[in-house]
MOPAC internal coordinates of N, CA, C and O (Angstrom, degrees):
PM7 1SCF
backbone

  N    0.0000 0     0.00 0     0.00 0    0    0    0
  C    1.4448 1     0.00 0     0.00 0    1    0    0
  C    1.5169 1   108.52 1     0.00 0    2    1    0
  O    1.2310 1   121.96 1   -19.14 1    3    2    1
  N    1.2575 1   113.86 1   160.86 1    3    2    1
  C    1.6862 1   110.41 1  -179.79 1    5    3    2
  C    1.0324 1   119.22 1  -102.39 1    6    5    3
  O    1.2310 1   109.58 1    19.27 1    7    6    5
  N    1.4262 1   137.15 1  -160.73 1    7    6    5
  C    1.3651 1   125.94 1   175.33 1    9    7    6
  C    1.6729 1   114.03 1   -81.51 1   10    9    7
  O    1.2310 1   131.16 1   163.13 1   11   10    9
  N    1.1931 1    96.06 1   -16.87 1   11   10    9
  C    1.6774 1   104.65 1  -152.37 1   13   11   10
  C    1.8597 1    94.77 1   -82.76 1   14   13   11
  O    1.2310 1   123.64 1   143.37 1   15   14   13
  N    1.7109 1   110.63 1   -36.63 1   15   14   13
  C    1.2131 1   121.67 1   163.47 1   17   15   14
  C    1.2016 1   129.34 1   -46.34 1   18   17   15
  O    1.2310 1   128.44 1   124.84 1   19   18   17
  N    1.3047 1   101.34 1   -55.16 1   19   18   17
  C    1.5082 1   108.10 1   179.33 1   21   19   18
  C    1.5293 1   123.55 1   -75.69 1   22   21   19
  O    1.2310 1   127.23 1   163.43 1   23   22   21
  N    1.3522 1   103.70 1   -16.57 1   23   22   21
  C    1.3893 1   107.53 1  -168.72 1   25   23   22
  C    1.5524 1   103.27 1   -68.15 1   26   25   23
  O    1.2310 1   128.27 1   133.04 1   27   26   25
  N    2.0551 1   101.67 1   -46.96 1   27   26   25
  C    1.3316 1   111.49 1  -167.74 1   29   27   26
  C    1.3876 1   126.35 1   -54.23 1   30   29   27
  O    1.2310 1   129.51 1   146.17 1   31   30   29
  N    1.7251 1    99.27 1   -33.83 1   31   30   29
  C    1.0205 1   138.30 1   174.13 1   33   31   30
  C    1.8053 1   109.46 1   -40.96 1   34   33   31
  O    1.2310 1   123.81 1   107.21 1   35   34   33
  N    1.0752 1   110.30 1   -72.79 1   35   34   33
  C    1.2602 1   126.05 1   145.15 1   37   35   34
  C    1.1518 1   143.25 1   -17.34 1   38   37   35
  O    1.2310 1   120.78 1   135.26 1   39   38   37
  N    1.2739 1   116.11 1   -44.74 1   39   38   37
  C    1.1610 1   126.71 1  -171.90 1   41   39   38
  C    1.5794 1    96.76 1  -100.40 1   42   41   39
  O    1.2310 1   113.54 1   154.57 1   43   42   41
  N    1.0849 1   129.82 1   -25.43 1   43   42   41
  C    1.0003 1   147.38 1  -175.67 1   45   43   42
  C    1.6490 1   107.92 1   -57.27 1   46   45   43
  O    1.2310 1   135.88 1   142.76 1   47   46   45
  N    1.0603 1    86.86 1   -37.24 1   47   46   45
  C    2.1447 1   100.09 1  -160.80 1   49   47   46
  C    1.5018 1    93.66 1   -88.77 1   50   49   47
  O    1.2310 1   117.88 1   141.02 1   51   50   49
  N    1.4450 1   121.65 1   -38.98 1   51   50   49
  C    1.5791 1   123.48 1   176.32 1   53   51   50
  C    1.0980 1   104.15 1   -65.14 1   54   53   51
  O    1.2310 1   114.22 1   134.59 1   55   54   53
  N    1.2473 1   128.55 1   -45.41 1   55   54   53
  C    1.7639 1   117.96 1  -154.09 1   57   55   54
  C    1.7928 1    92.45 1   -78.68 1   58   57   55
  O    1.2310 1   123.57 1   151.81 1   59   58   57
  N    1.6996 1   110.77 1   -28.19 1   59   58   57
  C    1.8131 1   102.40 1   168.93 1   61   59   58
  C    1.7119 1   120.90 1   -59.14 1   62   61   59
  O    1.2310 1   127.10 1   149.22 1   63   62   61
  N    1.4196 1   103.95 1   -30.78 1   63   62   61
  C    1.5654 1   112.50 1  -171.45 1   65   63   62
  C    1.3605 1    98.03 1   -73.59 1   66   65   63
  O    1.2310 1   118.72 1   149.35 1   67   66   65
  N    1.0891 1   120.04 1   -30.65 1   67   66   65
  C    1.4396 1   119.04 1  -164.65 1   69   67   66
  C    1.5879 1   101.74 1   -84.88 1   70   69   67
  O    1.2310 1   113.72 1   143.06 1   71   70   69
  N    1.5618 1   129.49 1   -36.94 1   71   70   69
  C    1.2767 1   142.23 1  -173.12 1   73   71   70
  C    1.9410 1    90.68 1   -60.12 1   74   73   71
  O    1.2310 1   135.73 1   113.25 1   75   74   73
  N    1.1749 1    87.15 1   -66.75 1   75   74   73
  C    1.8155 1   100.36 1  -173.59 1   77   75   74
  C    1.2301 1    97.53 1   -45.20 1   78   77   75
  O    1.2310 1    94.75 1   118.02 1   79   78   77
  N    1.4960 1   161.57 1   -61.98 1   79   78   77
  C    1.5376 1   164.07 1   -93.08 1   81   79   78
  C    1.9686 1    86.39 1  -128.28 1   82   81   79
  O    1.2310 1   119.01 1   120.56 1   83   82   81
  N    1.3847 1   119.49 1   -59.44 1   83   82   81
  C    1.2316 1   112.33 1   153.71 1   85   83   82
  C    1.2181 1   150.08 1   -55.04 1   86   85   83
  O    1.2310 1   127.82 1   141.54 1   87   86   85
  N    1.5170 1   102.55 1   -38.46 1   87   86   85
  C    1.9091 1    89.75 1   164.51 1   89   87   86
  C    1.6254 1   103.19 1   -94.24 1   90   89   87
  O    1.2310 1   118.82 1  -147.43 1   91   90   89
  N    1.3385 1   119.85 1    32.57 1   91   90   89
  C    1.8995 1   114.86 1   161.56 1   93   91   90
  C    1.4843 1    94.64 1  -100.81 1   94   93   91
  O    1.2310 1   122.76 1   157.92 1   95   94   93
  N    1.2916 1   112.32 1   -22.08 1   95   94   93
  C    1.8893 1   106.13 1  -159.05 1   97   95   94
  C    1.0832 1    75.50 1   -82.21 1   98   97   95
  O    1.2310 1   108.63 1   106.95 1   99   98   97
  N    1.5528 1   138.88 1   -73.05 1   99   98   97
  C    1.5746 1   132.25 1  -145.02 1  101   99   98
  C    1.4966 1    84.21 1   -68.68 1  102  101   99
  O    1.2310 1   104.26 1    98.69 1  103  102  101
  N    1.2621 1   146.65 1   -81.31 1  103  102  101
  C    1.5096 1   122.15 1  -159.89 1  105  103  102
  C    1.4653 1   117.08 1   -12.77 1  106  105  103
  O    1.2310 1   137.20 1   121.43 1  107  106  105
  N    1.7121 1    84.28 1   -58.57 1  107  106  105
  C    2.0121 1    81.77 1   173.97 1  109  107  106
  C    0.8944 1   160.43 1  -149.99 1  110  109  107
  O    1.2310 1   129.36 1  -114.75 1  111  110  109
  N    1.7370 1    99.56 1    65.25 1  111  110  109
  C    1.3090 1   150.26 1   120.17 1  113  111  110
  C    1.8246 1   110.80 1   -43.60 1  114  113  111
  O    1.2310 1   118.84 1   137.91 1  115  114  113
  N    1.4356 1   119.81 1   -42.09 1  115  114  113
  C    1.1813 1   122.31 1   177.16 1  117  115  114
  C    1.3882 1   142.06 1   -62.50 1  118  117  115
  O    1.2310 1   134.85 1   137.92 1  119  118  117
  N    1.5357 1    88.88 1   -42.08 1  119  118  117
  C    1.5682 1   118.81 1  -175.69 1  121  119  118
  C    1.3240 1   106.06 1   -97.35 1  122  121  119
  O    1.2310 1   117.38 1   164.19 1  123  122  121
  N    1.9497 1   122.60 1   -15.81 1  123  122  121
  C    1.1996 1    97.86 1   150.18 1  125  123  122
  C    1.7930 1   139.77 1   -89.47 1  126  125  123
  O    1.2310 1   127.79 1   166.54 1  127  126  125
  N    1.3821 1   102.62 1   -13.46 1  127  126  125
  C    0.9134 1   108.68 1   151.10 1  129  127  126
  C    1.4134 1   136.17 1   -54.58 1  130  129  127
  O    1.2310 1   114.51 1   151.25 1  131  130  129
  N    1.2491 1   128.00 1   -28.75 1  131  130  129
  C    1.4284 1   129.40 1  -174.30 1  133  131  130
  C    1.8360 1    88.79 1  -106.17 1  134  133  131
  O    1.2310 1   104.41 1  -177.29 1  135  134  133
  N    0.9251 1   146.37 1     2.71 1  135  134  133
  C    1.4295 1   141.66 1   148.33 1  137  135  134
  C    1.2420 1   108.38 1   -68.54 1  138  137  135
  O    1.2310 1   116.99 1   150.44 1  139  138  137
  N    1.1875 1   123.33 1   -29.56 1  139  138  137
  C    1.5310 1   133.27 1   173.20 1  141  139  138
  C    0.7326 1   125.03 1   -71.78 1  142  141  139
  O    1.2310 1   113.90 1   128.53 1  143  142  141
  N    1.4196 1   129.15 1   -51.47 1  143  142  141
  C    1.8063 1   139.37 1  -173.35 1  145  143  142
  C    1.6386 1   102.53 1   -69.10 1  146  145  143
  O    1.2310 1   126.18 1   131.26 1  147  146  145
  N    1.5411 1   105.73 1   -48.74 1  147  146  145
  C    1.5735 1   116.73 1   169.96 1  149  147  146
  C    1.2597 1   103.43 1   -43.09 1  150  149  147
  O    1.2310 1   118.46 1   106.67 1  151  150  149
  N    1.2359 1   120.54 1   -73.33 1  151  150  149
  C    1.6387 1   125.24 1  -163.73 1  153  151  150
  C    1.6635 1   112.59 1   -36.79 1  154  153  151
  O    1.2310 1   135.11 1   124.33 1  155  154  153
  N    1.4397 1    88.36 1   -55.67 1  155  154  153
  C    1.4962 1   104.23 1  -157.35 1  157  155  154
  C    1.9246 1   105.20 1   -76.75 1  158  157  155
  O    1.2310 1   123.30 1   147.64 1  159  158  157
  N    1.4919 1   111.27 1   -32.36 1  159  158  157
  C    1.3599 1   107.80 1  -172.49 1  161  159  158
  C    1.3532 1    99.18 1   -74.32 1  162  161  159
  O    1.2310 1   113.32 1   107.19 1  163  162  161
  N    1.9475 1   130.23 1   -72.81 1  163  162  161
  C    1.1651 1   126.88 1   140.18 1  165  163  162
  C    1.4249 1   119.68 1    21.01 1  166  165  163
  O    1.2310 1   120.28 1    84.95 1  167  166  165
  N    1.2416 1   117.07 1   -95.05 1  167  166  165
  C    1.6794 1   125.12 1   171.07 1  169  167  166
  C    1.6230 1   109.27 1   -16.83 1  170  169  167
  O    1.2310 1   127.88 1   103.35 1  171  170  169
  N    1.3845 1   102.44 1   -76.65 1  171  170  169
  C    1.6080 1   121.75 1  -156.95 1  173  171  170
  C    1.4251 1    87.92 1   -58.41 1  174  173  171
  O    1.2310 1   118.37 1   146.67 1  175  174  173
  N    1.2966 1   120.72 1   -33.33 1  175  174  173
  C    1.7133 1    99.44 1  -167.62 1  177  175  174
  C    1.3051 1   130.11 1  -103.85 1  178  177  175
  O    1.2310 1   127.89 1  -179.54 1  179  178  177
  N    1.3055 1   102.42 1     0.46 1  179  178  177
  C    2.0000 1   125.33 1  -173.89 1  181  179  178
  C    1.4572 1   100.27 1  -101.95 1  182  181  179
  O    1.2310 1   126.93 1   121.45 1  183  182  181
  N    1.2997 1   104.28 1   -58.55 1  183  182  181
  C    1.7439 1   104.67 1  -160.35 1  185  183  182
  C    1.2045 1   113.47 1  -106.30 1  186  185  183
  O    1.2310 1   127.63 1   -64.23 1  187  186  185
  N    2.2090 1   102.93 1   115.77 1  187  186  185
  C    1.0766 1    94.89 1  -157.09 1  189  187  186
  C    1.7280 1    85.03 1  -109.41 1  190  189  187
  O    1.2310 1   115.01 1  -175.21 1  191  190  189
  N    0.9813 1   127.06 1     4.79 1  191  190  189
  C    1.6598 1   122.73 1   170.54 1  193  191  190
  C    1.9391 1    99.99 1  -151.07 1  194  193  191
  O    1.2310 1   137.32 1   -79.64 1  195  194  193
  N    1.8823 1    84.06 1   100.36 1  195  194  193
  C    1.3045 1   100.50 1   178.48 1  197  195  194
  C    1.6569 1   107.39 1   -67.97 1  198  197  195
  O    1.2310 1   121.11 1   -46.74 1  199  198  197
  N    1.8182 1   115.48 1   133.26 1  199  198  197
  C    1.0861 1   137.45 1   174.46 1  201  199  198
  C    0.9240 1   151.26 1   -99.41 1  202  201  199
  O    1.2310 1    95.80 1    45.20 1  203  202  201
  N    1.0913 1   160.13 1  -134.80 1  203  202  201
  C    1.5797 1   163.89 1    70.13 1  205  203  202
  C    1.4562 1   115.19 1   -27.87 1  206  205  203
  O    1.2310 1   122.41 1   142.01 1  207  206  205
  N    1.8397 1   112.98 1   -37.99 1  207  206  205
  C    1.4962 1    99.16 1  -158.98 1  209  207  206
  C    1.7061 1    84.53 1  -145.35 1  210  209  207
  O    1.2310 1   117.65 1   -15.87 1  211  210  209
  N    1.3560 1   122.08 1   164.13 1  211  210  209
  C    1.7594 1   116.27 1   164.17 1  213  211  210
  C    1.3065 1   125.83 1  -100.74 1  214  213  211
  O    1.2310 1   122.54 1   -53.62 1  215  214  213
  N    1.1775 1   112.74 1   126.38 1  215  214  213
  C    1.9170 1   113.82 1  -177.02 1  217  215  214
  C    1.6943 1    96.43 1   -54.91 1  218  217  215
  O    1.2310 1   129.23 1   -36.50 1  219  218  217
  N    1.4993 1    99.82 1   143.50 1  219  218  217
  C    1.4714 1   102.65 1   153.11 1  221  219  218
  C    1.3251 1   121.50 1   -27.83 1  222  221  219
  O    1.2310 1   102.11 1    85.30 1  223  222  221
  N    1.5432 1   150.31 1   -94.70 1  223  222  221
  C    1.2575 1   140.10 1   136.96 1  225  223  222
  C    1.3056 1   124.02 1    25.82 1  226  225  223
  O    1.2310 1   115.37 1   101.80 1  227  226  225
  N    1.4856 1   126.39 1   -78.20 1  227  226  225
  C    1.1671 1   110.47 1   152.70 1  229  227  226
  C    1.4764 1   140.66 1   -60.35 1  230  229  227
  O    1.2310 1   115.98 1   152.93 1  231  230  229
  N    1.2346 1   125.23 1   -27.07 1  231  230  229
  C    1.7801 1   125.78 1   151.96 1  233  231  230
  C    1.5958 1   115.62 1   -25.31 1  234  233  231
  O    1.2310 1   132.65 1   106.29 1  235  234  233
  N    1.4075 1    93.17 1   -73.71 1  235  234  233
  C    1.5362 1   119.67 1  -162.18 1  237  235  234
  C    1.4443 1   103.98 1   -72.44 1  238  237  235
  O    1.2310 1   114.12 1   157.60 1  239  238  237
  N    1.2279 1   128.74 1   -22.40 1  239  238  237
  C    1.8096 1   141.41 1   160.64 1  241  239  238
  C    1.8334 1    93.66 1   -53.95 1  242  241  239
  O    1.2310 1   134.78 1   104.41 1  243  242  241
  N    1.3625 1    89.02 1   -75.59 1  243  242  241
  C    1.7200 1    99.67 1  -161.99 1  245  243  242
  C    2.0542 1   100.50 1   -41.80 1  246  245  243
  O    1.2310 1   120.02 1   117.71 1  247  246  245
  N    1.3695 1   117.56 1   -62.29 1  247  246  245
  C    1.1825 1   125.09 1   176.21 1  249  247  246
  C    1.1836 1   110.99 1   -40.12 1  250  249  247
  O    1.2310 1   105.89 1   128.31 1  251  250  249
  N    0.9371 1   143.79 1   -51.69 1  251  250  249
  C    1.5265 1   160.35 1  -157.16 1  253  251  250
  C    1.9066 1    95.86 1   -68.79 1  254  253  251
  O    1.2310 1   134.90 1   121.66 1  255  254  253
  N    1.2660 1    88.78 1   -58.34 1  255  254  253
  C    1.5049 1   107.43 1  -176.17 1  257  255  254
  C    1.4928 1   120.91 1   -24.17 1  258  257  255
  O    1.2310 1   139.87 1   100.83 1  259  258  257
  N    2.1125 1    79.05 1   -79.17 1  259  258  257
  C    1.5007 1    96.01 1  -162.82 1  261  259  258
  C    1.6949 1    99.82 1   -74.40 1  262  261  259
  O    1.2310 1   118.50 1   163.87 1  263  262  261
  N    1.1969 1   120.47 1   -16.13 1  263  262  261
  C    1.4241 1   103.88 1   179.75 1  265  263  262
  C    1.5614 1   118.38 1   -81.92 1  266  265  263
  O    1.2310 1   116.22 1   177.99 1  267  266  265
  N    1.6194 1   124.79 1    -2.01 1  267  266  265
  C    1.1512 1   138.45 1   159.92 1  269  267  266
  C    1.9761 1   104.74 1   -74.42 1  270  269  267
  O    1.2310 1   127.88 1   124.06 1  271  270  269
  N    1.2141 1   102.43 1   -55.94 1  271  270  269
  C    1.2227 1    85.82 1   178.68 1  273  271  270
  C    1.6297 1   124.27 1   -76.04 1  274  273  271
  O    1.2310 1   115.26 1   161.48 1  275  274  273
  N    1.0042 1   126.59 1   -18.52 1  275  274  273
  C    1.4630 1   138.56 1   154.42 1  277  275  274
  C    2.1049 1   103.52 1   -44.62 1  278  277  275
  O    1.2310 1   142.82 1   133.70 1  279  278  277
  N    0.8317 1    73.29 1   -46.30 1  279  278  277
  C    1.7698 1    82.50 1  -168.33 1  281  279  278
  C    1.3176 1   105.34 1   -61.55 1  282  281  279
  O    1.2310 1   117.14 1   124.54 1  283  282  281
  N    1.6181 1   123.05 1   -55.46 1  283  282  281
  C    1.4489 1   142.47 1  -157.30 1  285  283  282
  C    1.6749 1    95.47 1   -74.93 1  286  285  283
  O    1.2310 1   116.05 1   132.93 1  287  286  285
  N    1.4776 1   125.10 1   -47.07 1  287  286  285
  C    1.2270 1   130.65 1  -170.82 1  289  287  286
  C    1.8758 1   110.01 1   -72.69 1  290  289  287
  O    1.2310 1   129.78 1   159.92 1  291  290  289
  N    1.5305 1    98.75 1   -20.08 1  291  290  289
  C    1.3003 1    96.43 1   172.42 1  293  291  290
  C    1.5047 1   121.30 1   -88.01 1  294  293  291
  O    1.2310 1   119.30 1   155.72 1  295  294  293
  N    1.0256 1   118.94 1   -24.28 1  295  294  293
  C    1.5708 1   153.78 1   173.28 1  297  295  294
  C    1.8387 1    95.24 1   -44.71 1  298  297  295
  O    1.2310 1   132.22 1   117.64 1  299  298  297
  N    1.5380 1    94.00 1   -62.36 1  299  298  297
  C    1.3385 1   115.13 1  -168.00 1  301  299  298
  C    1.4740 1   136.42 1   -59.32 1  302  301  299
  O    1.2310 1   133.25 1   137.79 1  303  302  301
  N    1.7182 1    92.00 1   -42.21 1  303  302  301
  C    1.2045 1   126.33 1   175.41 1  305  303  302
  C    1.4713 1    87.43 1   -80.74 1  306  305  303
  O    1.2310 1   102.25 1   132.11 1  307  306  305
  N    1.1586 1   150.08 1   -47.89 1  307  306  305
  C    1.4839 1   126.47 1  -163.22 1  309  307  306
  C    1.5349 1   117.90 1   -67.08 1  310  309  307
  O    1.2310 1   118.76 1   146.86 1  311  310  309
  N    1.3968 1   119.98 1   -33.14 1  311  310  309
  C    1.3467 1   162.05 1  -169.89 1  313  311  310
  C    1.6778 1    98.63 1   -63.52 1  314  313  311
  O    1.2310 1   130.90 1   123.93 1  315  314  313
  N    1.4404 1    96.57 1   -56.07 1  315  314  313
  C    1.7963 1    99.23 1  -174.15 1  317  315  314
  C    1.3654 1   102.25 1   -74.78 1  318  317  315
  O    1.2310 1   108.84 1   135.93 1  319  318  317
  N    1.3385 1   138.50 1   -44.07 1  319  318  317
  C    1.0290 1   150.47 1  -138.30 1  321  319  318
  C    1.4118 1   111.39 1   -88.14 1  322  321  319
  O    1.2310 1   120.55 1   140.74 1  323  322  321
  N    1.6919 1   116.54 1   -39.26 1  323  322  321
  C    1.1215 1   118.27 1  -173.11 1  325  323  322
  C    1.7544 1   107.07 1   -92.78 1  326  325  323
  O    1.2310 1   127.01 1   168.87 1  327  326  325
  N    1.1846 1   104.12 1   -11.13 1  327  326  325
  C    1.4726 1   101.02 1   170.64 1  329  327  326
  C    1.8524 1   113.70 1   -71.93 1  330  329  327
  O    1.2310 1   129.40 1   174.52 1  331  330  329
  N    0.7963 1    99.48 1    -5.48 1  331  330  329
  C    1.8643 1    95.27 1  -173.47 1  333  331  330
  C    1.8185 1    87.02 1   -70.90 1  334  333  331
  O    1.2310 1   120.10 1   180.00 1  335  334  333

C-alpha cells in the first residue's frame, strides 16, 4: 500500500470515530431532553401537593403519563421517518 493509501485509510477510520462520538452525544443530548419534557409535563399534571413521598393517584397519574408520552413520541417518530 502507499502512503497516500494508508493515510486515507486513516483518516477514514477517524472521521468514523468522530461520526460515532456525535451521534452518542446527540443520542444523549436526546434522551436527556425527553427525560425533561417527561419530567416536567408529567410533574405539572400528576402532582398536585408536592411531597416527600407520592399518593397512589399520583404514581399511577405519573405512569400513565410517561407511557402516553412514550407512545405519542413513538407514533411520531414513525410518522417522520417513513416519509423520507
Amino acid at each position: 500500500m502507499d502512503s497516500f493509501s494508508s493515510a486515507s485509510s486513516g483518516s477514514s477510520s477517524s472521521t468514523n470515530d468522530i461520526m460515532d462520538q456525535v451521534k452518542t452525544q446527540l443520542a444523549q443530548a436526546y434522551a436527556e431532553q425527553f427525560l425533561e419534557t417527561v419530567r416536567d409535563k408529567c410533574f405539572d399534571k400528576c402532582i398536585t401537593k408536592p411531597g416527600s413521598s407520592l399518593s397512589g393517584s399520583e404514581g399511577s397519574c405519573i405512569s400513565r403519563c410517561v407511557d402516553r408520552y412514550i407512545e405519542a413520541t413513538g407514533i411520531i417518530s414513525k410518522a417522520l421517518f417513513s416519509q423520507r
